[in-house]
C-alpha positions in Angstrom: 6.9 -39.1 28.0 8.4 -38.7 24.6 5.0 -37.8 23.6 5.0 -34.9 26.1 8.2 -33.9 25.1 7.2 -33.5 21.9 4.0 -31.7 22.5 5.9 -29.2 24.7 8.5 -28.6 21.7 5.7 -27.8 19.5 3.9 -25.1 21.3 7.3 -24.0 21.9 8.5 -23.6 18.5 9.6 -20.6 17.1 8.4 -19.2 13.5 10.6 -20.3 10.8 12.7 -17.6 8.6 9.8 -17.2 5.9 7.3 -16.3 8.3 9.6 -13.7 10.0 10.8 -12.1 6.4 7.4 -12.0 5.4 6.2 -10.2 8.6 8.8 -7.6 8.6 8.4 -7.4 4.7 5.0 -6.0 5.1 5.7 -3.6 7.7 8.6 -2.7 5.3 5.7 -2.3 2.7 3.1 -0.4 4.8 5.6 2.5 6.3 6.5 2.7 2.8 3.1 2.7 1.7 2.6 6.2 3.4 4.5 8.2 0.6 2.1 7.8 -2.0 -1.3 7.0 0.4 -2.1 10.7 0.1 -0.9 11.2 -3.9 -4.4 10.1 -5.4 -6.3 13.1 -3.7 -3.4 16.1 -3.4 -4.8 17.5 -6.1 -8.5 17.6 -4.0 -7.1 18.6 -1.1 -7.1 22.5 -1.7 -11.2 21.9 -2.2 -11.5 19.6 0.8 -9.8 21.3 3.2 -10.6 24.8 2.0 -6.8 25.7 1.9 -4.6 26.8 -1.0 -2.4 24.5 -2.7 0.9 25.9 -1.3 -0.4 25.3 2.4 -1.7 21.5 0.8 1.6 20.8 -0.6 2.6 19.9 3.3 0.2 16.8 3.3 3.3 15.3 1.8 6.0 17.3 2.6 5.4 16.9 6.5 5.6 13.0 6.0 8.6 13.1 3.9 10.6 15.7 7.1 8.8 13.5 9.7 10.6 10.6 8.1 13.9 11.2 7.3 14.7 13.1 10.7 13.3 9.7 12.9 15.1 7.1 11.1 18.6 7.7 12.1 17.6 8.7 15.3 14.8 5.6 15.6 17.8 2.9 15.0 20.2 4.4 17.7 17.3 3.7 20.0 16.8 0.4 18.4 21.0 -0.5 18.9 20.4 0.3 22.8 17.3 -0.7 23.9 15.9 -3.8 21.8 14.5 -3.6 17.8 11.2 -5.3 18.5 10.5 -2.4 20.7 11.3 -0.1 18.5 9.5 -1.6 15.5 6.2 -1.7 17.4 6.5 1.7 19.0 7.0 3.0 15.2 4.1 0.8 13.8 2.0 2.6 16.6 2.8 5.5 15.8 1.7 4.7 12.0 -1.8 3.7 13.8 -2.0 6.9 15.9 -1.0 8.9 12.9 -3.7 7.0 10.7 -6.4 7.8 13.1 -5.8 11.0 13.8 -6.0 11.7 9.6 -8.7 9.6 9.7 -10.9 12.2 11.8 -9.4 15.0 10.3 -11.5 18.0 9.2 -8.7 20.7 9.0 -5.3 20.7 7.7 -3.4 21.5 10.9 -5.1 18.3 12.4 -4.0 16.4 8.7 -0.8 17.6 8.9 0.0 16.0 12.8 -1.5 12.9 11.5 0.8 12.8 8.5 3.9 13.8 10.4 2.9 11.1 12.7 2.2 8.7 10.1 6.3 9.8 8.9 8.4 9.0 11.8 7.5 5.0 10.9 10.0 5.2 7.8 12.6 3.8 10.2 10.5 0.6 10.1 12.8 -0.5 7.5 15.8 0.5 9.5 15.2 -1.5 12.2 13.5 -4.7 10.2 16.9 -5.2 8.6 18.5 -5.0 11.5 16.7 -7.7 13.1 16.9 -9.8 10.2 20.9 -9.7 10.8 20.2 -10.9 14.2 17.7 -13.3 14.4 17.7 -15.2 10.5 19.9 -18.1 9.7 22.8 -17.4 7.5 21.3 -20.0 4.7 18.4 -17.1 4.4 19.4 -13.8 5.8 20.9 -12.6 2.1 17.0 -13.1 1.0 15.3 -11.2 3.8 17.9 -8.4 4.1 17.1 -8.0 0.1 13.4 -8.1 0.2 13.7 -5.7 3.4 15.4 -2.7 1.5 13.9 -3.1 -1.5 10.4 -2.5 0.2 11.5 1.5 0.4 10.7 1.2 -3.1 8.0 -1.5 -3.8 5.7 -0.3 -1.0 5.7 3.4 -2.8 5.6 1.8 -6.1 2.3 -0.8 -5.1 1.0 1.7 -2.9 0.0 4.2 -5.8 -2.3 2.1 -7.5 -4.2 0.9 -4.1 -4.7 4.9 -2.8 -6.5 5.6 -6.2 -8.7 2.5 -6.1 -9.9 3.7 -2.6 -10.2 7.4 -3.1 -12.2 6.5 -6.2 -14.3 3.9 -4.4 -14.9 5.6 -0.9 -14.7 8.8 0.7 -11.2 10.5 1.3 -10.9 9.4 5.0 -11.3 5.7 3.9 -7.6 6.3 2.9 -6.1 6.7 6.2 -8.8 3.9 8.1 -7.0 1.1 5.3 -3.3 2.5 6.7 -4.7 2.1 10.4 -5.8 -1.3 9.4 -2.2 -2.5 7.9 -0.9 -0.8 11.0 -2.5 -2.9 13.6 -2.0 -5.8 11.0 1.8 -5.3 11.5 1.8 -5.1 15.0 0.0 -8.3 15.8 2.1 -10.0 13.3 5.3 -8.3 15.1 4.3 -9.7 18.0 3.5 -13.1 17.1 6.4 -13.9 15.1 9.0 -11.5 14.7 11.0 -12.8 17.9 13.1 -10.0 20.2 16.5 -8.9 19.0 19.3 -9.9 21.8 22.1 -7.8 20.3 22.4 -4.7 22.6 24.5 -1.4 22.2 26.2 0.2 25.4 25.6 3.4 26.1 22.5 5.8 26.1 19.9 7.9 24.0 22.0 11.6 22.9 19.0 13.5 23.7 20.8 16.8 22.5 22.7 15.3 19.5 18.8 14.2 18.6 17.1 17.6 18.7 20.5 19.2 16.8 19.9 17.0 14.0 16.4 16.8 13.8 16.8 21.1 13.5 19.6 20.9 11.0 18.2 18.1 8.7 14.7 20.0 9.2 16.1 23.5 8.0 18.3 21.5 4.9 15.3 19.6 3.7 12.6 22.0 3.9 14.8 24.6 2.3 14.9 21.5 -0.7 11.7 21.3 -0.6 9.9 24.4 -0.5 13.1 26.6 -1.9 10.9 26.1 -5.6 7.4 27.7 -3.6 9.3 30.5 -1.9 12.2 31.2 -4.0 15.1 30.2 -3.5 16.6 33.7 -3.4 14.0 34.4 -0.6 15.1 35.1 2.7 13.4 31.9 4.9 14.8 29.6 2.0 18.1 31.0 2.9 18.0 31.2 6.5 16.7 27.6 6.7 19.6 26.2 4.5 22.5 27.7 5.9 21.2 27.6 9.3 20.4 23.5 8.8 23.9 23.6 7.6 25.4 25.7 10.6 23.6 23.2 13.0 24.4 20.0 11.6 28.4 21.3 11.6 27.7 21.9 15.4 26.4 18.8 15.3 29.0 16.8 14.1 30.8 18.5 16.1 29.4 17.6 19.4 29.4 14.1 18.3 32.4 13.3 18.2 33.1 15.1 21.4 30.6 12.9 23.3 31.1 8.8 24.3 27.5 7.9 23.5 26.6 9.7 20.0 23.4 9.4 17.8 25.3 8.6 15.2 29.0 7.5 15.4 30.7 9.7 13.0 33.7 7.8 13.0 32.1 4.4 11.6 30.4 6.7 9.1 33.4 7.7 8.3 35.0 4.8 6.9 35.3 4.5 3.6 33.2 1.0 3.0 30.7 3.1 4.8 30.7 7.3 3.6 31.1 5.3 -0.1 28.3 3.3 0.2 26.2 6.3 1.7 27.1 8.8 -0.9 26.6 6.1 -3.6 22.9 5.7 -1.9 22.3 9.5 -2.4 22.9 9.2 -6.3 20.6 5.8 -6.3 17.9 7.9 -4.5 17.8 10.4 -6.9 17.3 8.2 -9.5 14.4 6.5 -8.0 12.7 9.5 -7.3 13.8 11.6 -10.7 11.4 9.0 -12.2 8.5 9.6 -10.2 7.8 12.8 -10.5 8.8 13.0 -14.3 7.0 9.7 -15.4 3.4 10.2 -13.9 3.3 13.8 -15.2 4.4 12.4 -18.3 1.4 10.1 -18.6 -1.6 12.4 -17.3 -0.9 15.5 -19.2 -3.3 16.2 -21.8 -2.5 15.2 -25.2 -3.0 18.0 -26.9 -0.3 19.7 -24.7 1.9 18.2 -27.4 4.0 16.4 -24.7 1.6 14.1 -22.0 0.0 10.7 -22.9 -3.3 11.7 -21.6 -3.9 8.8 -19.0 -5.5 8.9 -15.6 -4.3 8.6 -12.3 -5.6 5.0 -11.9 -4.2 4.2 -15.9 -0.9 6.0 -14.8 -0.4 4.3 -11.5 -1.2 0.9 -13.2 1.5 1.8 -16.0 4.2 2.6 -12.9 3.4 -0.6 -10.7 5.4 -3.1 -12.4 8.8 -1.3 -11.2 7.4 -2.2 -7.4 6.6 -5.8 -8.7 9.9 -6.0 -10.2 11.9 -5.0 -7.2 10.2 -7.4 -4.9 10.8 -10.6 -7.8 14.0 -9.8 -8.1 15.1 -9.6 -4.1 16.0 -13.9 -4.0 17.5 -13.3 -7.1 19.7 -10.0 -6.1 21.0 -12.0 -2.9 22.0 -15.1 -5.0 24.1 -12.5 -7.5 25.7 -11.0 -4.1 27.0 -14.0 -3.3 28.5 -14.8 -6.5 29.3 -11.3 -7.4 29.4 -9.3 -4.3 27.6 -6.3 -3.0 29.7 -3.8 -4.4 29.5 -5.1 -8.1 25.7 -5.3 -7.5 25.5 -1.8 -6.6 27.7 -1.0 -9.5 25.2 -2.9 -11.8 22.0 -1.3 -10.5 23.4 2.1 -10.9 25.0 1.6 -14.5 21.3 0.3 -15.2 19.4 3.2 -14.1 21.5 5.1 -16.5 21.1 3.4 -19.2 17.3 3.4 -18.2 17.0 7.2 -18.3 19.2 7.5 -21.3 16.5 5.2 -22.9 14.0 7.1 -22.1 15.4 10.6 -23.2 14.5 8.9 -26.6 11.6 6.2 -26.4 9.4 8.0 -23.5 6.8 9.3 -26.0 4.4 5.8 -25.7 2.8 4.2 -22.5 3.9 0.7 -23.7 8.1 2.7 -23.5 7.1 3.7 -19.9 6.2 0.2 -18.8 9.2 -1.1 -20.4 11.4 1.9 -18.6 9.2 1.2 -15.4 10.6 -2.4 -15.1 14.0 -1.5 -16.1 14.2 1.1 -12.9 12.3 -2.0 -11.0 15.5 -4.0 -11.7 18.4 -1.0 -11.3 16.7 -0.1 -8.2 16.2 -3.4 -6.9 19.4 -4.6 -7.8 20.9 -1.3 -6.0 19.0 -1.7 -2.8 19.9 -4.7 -2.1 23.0 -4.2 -2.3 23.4 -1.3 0.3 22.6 -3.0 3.1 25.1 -5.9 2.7 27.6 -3.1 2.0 26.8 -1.3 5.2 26.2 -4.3 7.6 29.8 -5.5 6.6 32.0 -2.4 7.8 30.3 -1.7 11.0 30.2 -3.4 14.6 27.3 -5.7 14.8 25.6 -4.1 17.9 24.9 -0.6 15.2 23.3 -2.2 12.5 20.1 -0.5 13.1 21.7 3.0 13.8 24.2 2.4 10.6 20.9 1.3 8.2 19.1 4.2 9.9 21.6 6.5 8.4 21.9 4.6 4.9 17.8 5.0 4.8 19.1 9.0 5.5 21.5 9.4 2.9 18.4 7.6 0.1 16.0 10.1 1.8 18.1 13.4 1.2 18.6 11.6 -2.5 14.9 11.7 -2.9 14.5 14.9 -1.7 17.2 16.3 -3.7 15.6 14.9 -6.6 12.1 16.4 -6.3 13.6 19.7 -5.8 15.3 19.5 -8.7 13.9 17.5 -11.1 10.3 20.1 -10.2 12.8 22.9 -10.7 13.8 22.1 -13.8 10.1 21.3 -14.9 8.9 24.2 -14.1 11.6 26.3 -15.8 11.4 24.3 -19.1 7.3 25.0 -19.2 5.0 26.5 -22.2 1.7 27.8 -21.3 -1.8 25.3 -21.1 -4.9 26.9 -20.6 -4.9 28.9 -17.9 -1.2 27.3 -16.6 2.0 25.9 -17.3 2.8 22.8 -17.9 6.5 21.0 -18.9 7.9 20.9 -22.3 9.8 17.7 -23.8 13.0 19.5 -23.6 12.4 19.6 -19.5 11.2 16.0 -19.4 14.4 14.9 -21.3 16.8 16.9 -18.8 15.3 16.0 -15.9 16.0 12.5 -17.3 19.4 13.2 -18.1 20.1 14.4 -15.1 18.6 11.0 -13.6 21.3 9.2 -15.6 24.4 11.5 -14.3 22.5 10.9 -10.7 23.0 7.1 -11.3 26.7 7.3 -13.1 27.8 9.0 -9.9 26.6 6.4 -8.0 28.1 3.9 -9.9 31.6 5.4 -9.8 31.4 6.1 -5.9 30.2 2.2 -6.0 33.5 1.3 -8.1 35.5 3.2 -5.4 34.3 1.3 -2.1 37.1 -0.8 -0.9 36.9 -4.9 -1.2 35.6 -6.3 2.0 38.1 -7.1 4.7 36.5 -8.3 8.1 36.9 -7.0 11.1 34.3 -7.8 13.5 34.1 -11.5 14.7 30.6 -12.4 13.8 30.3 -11.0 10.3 30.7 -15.2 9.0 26.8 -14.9 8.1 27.0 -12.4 6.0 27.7 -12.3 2.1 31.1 -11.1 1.2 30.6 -7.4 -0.3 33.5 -7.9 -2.9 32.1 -11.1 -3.9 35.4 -13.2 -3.0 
């Protein structure tokens, strides 16, 4: 009988904590994968698709939209109706989207595959939230680490791979290996990730969703394309202040309503607009560095300014940030114990500026960019990690998902702040190359000086957060955010 017993408690048995940090870790990795999975061949993709490079540009742009309006929106959904579900609906999506680019021939077909392939961002979301739920206390500093910091490592790793394959194989082969990951993900989701209990009352804001998906839409592609069109031009206009007009009403109407998308009053708490705000600045920084630091190494050398390196060389030279940040997540959870969340966040940001001041002056050799390239890995990963704790301690437990949803947000409009921007700037700051232009020092070493007051901002918003003070019965697992 004991025999039995035993047999019965072994098919029983649940996965352990490693197994269910490293599943969601990879499906972290592979959503965040699909921001660089198309950088290798953008600039083929005018030739391939018979298209000019303005109309190309959206291969990524779409993605980037697609991403940051679902996330919020996907971890509401996630609060009220279970996060497994959630997770694997996103993660099909990824494999719908990847098939559908797969078989593309056109750009309008590309581009539905791509936006498709976007709304999974909120994979990360929702895999921290679950973590909170279902990991022991003992681990769940770890996991939630590892989780956040995938925004960046899966980016940073992903580079690399997506030149190896365009190199190897034909363009297509790109989006077969993201379908593959995908359905990778979704078995492993379903075989060890186990279902998240914690429930939200209420139900989905179906209007509150479409008025922010139109207001964020008009903002960021006003960001994004304001340097294509102008930003003087009338549709530039239009989309901004109309984003900004319609996320007012917005905010508005959620606070009017019982059952928001996103409860603006939570936000609103200090612990939590700080932490947000302070996640714009540390967005910016990531992102001010790559779109400077790969130009940097493939322009020409004889433009007086670029290191002459290919894609393959360049992404190789970048990678060791995304190894960095994924080394250092055990170690960023045992310093937010000791130190606290807000003093990590304080410490990542103060070294991404000392990281870009570095490299206003040492950014001239590849053997200075993989030293600044680690030295982001560890602001960035020490940052990220940081956030989540931050977040997860000023809110109700049963909104983690929708709360993370809108921290991934805030580091999305960073990003997309940044590439506006820091392009901007690049493009102003130019001298002529052949039959282009192409950036001078002087624009490199502002847009990495403006990295650095990106990252000082965020580090005095960090400073300001209030010290942790609970309020929510079941908060006991997680690490104290003032460190105390």
């Amino acid at each position: 009988m004991n025999d039995a017993a035993d047999s019965r408690r072994r098919l029983t048995r649940t996965p352990g904590p490693g197994a269910i940090i490293a599943a969601l870790g990879l499906a972290g990795l592979s959503a965040s994968f699909m921001q660089t999975l198309v950088v290798p061949i953008q600039s083929r993709l005018p030739d391939l698709l018979d298209q000019p490079p303005e109309n190309t540009a959206w291969v990524v742009t779409v993605s980037l939209l697609a991403g940051a309006i679902s996330t919020p929106i996907a971890g509401r959904i996630g609060d009220l109706y279970g996060k497994k579900s959630v997770l694997l609906a996103l993660l099909g999506l990824l494999i719908i989207g990847s098939v559908v680019c797969a078989l593309a021939n056109s750009l309008a077909v590309l581009l539905v595959g791509r936006a498709l392939q976007g709304l999974s961002q909120g994979v990360v979301a929702i895999g921290i939230a679950i973590m909170r739920d279902v990991l022991p206390p003992k681990r769940m500093p770890g996991g939630i680490a590892f989780m956040s910091a995938t925004l960046g490592v899966g980016a940073a790793l992903g580079l690399p791979i997506s030149a190896l394959v365009s190199e190897a194989f034909d363009w297509h082969a790109l989006f077969v290996l993201a379908g593959a990951l995908g359905v990778i993900n979704v078995i492993l989701t379903l075989v060890i990730v186990p279902p998240s209990t914690l429930r939200s009352e209420g139900r989905v804001d179906v209007p509150g969703s479409f008025l922010l998906a139109i207001g964020l839409g008009g903002v960021l592609l006003a960001a994004t394309q304001g340097s294509v069109w102008g930003w003087s031009d009338p549709a530039t206009l239009a989309l901004g202040v109309g984003g900004l007009v319609v996320l007012l009403f917005w905010g508005w109407f959620q606070l009017s309503i019982d059952s928001p998308i996103v409860d603006l009053r939570v936000a609103a708490r200090p612990a939590v607009l700080l932490t947000n705000l302070a996640s714009v600045g540390m967005g910016f920084a990531l992102f001010s560095s790559n779109i400077s630091l790969p130009q940097l190494l493939e322009l020409p050398v004889d433009t007086g300014v670029g290191l002459g390196q290919s894609l393959l060389v360049a992404s190789l030279v970048l990678m060791p940030s995304g190894l960095v940040m994924m080394a250092i997540s055990p170690l960023s959870a045992t310093l937010i114990r000791v130190l606290g969340a807000r003093v990590m966040l304080v410490i990542g940001s103060l070294m991404m500026a000392l990281t870009y001041l570095l490299a206003v002056f040492i950014s001239g050799q590849v053997w200075a960019i993989v030293l600044l390239s680690v030295l982001i890995g560890i602001g960035i990963g020490l940052g990220y990690s940081a956030m989540p704790t931050l977040i997860m301690s000023a809110v109700p437990p049963t909104e983690t998902a929708a709360a993370n949803g809108l921290n991934a947000l805030m580091r999305a409009l960073g990003t997309t702040a940044a590439s506006a921007s820091v392009g901007a700037m690049l493009a102003a700051l130019s001298q002529p190359y052949g039959d282009g232009r192409v950036p001078t020092a002087e624009g490199f070493q502002l847009s990495f000086a403006v990295g650095a007051i990106a990252s000082i901002v965020s580090a005095v918003l960090a400073l300001c957060i209030p010290r942790h003070r609970p309020a929510h019965g079941d908060r006991a697992s997680l690490p104290e955010a003032d460190g105390r």
